[in-house]
C-alpha positions as CSV (number, residue, x, y, z in Angstrom):
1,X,25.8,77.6,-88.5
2,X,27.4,76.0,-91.5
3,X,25.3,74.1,-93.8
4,X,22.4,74.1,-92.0
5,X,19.3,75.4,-93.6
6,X,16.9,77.3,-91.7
7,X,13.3,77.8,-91.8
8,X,11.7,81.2,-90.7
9,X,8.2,81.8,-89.6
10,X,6.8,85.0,-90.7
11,X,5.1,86.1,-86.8
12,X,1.5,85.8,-87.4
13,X,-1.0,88.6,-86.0
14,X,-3.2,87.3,-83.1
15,X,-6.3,89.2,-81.6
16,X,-6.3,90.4,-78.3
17,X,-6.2,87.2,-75.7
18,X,-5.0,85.1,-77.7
19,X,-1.6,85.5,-77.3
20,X,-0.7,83.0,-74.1
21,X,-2.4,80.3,-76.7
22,X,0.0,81.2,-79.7
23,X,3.0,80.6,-77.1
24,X,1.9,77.1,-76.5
25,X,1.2,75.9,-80.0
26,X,5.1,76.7,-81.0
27,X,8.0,74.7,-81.4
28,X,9.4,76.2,-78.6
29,X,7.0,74.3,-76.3
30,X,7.6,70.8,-77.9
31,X,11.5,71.4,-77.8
32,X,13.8,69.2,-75.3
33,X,17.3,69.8,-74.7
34,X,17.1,65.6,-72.8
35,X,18.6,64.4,-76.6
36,X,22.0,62.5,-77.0
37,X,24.9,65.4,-78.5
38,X,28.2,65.0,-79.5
39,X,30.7,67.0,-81.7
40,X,31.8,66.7,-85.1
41,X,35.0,65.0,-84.5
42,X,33.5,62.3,-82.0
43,X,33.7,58.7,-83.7
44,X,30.3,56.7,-83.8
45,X,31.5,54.0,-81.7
46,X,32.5,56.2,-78.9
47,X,29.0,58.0,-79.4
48,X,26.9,55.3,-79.2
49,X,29.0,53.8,-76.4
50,X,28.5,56.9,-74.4
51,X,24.6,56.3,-75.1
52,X,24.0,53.2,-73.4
53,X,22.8,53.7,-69.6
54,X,21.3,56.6,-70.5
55,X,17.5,57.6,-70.4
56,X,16.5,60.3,-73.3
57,X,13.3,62.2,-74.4
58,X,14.5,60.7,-78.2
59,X,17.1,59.0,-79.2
60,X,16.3,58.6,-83.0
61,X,18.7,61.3,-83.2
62,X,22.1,62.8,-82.2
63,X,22.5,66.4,-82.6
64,X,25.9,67.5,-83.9
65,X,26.9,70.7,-82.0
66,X,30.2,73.1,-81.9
67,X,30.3,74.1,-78.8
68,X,26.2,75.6,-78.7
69,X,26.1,75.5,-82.5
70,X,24.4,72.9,-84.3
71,X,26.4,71.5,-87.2
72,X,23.9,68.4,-88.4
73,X,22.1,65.9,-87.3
74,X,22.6,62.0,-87.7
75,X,20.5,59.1,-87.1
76,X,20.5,56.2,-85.3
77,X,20.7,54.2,-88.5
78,X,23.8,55.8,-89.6
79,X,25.4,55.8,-86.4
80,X,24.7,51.7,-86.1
81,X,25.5,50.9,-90.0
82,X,29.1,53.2,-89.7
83,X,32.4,51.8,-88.7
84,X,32.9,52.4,-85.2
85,X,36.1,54.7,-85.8
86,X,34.2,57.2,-88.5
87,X,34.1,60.6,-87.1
88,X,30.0,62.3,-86.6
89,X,30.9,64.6,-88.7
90,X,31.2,62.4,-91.5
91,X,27.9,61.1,-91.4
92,X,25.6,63.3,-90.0
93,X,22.9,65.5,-92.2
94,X,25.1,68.8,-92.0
95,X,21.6,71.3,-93.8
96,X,19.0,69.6,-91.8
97,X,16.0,71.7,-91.9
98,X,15.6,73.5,-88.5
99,X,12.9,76.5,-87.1
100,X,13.3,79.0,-84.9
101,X,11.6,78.8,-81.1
102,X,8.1,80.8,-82.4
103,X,7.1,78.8,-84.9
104,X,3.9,77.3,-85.0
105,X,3.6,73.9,-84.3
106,X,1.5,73.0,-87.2
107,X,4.5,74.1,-89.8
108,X,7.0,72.4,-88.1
109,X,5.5,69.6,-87.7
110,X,4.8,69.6,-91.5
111,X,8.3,70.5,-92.3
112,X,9.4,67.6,-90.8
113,X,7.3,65.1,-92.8
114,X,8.4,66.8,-95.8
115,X,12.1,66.3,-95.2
116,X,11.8,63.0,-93.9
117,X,13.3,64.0,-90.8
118,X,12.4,62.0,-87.2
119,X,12.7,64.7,-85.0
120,X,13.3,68.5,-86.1
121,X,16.0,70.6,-84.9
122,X,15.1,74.3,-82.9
123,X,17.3,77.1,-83.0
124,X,17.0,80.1,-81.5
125,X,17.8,83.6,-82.8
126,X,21.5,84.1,-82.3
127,X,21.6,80.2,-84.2
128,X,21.8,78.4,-80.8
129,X,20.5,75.1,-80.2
130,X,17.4,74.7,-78.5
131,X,16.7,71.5,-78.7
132,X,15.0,68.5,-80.8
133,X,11.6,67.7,-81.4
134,X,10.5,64.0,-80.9
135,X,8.9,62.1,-83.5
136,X,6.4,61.0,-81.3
137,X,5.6,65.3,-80.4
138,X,5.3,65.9,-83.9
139,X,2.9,62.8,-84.3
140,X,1.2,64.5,-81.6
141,X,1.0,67.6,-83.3
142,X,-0.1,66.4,-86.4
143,X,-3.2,64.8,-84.8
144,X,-4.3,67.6,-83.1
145,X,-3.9,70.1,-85.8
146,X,-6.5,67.6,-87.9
147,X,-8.4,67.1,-85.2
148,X,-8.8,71.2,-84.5
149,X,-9.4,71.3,-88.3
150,X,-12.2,68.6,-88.4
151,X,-14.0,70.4,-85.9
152,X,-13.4,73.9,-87.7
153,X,-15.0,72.3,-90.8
154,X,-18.2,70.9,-88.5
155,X,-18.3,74.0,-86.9
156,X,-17.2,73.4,-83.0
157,X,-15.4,75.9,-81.1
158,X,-13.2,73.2,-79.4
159,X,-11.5,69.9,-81.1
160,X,-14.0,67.4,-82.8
161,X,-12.7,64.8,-79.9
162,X,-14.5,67.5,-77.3
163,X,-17.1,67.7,-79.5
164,X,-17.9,64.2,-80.5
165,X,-17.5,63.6,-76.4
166,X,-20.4,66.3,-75.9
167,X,-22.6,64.9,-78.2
168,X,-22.9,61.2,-77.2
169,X,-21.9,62.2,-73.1
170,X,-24.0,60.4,-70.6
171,X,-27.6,62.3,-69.3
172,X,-26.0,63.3,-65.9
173,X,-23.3,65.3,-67.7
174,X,-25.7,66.4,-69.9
175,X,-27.1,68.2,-67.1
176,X,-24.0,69.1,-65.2
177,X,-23.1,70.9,-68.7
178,X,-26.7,72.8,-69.2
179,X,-29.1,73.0,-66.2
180,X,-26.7,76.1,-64.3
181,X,-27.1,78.3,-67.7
182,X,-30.7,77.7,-67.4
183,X,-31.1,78.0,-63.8
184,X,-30.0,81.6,-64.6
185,X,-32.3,82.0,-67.4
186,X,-35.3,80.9,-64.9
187,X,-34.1,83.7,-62.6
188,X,-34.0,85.5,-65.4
189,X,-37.6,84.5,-66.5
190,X,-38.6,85.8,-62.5
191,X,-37.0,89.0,-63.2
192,X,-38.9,89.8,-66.2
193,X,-42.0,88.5,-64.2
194,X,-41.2,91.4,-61.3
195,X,-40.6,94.2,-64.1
196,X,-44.0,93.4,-65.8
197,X,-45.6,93.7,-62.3
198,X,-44.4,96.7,-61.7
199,X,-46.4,98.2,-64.7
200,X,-49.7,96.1,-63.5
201,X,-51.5,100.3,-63.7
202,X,-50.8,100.9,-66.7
203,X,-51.3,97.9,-68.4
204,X,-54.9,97.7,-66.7
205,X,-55.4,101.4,-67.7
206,X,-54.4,100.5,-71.6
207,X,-54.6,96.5,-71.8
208,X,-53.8,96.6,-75.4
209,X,-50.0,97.2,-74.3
210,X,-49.6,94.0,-73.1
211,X,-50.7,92.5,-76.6
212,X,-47.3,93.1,-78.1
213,X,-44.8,91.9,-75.5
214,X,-44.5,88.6,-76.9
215,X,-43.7,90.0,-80.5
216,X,-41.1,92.6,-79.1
217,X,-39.2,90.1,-77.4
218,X,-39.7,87.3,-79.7
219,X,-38.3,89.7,-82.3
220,X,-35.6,90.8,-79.8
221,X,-34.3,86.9,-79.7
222,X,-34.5,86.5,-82.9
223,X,-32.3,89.2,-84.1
224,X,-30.0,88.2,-81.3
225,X,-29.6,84.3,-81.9
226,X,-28.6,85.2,-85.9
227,X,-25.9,87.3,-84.5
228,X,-24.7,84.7,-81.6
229,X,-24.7,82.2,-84.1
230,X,-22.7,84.2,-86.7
231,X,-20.3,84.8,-83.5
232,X,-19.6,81.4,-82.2
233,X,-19.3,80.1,-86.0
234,X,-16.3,83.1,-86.0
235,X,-14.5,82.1,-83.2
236,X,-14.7,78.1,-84.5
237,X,-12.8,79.2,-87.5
238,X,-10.4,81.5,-85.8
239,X,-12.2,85.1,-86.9
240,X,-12.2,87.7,-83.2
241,X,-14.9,89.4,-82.5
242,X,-13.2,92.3,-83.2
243,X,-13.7,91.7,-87.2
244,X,-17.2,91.7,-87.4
245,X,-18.6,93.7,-84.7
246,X,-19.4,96.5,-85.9
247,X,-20.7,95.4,-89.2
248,X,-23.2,93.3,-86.8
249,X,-24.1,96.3,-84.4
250,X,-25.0,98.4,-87.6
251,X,-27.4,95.2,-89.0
252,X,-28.9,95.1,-85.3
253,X,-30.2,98.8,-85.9
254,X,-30.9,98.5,-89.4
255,X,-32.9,95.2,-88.9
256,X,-34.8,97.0,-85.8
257,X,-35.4,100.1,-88.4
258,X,-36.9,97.7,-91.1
259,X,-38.6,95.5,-88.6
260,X,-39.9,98.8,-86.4
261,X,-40.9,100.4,-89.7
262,X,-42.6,97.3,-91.3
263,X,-44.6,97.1,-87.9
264,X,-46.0,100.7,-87.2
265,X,-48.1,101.1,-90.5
266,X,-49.3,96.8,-89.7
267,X,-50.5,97.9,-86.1
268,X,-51.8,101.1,-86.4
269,X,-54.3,99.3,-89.6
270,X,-55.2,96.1,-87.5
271,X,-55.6,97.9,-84.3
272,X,-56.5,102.0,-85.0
273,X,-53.8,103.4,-82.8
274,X,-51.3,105.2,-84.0
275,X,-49.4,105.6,-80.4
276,X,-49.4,101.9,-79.9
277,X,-47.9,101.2,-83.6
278,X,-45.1,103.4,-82.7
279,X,-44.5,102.6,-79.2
280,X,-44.0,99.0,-80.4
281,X,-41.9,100.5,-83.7
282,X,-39.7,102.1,-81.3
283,X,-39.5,99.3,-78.9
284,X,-38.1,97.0,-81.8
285,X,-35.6,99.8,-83.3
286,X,-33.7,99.8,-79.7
287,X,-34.6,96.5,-78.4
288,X,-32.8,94.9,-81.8
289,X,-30.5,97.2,-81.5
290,X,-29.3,95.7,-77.8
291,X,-30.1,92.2,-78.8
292,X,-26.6,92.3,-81.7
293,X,-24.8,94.1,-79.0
294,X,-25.4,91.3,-76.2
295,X,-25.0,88.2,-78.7
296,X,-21.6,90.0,-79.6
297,X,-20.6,90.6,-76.1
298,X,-21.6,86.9,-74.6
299,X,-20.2,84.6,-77.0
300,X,-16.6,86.4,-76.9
301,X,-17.0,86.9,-72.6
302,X,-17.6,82.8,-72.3
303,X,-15.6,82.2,-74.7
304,X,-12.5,83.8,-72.9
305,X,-13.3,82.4,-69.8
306,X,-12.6,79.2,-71.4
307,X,-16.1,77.9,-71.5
308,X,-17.9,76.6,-74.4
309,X,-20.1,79.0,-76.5
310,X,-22.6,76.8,-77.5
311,X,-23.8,75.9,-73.9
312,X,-23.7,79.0,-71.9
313,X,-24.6,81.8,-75.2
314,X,-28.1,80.9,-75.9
315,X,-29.6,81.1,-72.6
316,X,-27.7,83.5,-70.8
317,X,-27.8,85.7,-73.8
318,X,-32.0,85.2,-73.8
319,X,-33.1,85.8,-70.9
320,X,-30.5,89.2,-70.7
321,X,-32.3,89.9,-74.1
322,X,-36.0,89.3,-72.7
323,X,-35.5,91.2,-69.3
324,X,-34.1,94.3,-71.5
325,X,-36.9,94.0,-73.9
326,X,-39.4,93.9,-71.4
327,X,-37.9,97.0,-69.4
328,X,-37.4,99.0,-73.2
329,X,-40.7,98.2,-74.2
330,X,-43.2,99.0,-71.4
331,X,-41.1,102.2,-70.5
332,X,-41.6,102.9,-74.4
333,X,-45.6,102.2,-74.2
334,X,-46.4,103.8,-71.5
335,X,-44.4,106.6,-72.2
336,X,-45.7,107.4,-75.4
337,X,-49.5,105.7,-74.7
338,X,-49.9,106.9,-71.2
């Protein structure tokens, strides 16, 4: 491939899942083979002659081949402003910039502006030609690489047009978006209900039990929503799960250790019983301790399915939060009160 200078992508590591997605933001997906060709010894005349009648995907520019090697690329402009007898060869770009099928779409897109080149040239490994890239692809690309990095900067997991749209979208898609994460939440809420019901004896036979399950759970949720939120901010800037989950699981049960052991001495003062202070301190060491495990778990499992994080997280993660802190915490008490 004489003369033609090449641009390699160094492959980029991708976290599990995400590597269909990396396939269809390369310039192997943007590439088309419908482009007018011609070899080096063709003259311009005959070239553009053999043009007319013909539909294209571009036709800003010819690619200059031997046999399934490119040689150079010339533009329309040349072609028109040549004498009709002068040979391709002679006028064509012969080290236009080119990229290999897995490069992101981003950089060549980029590279392209920086030559000043209206379409960008693909070749494969073994320095076949793959095909062009339109000028109006890379346009493409260029606005949705700034629109992917405005929303990164405002923090939304999809592009800021997605984001924008769910802001200022109508009250009836409002709902469509929310009310089924929160229908599950209120079965959720009727579940707990159940659970507490089926404790009704013993919290009769030590009423002071049921003092604390708002705390517990409040805790519980509150523990959880810092780590969904650190989450869903991760995958909106392109950081996996992966990365930070086990730093978050170990703050879970350090934050239910501090919280559990700032509560034990605070309960067992206010209210005289040292069983209840550490039924609850126990109760908040594992029930934190679930909560980061959860709001790990949810974000990244919605987030593969495709949904959006910031609509289905935060209940569904809530009322699996409160229904587990309810269960730990009254088979804690009664356990240790009882």
């Amino acid at each position: 491939m004489s003369g033609v200078r090449e641009v390699r992508e160094t492959p980029r590591t991708a976290d599990a899942g995400t590597e269909l997605t990396d396939e269809l933001r390369t310039a192997a997906r943007h590439a088309s083979r419908n482009v007018p060709v011609a070899a080096p010894e063709d003259a311009a005349g005959a070239v553009l002659e053999a043009m007319r009648g013909r539909r294209y995907d571009s036709a800003a520019v010819v690619a200059v081949l031997d046999g399934d090697r490119l040689r150079g690329l010339v533009t329309l402009e040349r072609l028109l402003g040549a004498p009709a007898t002068t040979p391709v060869g002679e006028i064509m770009d012969d080290a236009p910039p080119v990229v290999a099928p897995s490069t992101a779409q981003e950089r060549a897109a980029w590279l392209a502006v920086q030559h000043a080149e209206p379409t960008l040239a693909v070749v494969d490994e073994a320095g076949r030609f793959a095909g062009l890239v339109p000028a109006p692809t890379l346009l493409g690309v260029l606005l949705e690489e700034h629109d992917e990095d405005m929303a990164r900067l405002g923090g939304f997991t999809g592009s800021s047009a997605s984001a924008r749209s769910a802001t200022v979208e109508p009250v009836l898609r409002r709902l469509y978006h929310r009310l089924p994460w929160l229908l599950l939440g209120l079965a959720g809420a009727l579940l707990a209900a159940v659970i507490v019901g089926r404790f009704e004896e013993h919290l009769a036979a030590e009423v002071l039990i049921a003092y604390f399950v708002p705390g517990v759970v409040y805790m519980a949720d509150a523990v959880g929503t810092q780590t969904e939120a650190l989450v869903i901010r991760g995958l909106s800037l392109g950081i996996g799960v992966r990365r930070i989950a086990v730093r978050e699981v170990i703050t879970g049960v350090l934050l239910g250790a501090l919280l559990g052991g700032l509560a034990l001495p605070m309960v067992w003062a206010l209210w005289g019983r040292a069983d209840v202070a550490v039924a609850v301190a126990l109760a908040l060491l594992a029930a934190s301790s679930i909560a980061s495990v959860i709001a790990l778990a949810l974000p990244w499992l919605i987030h593969r399915l495709g949904k959006d994080p910031a609509f289905g997280s935060g209940p569904l993660a809530t009322v699996i939060q409160d229904v587990l802190t309810v269960a730990i915490y009254l088979v804690v008490a009664t356990a240790v009160v009882l």
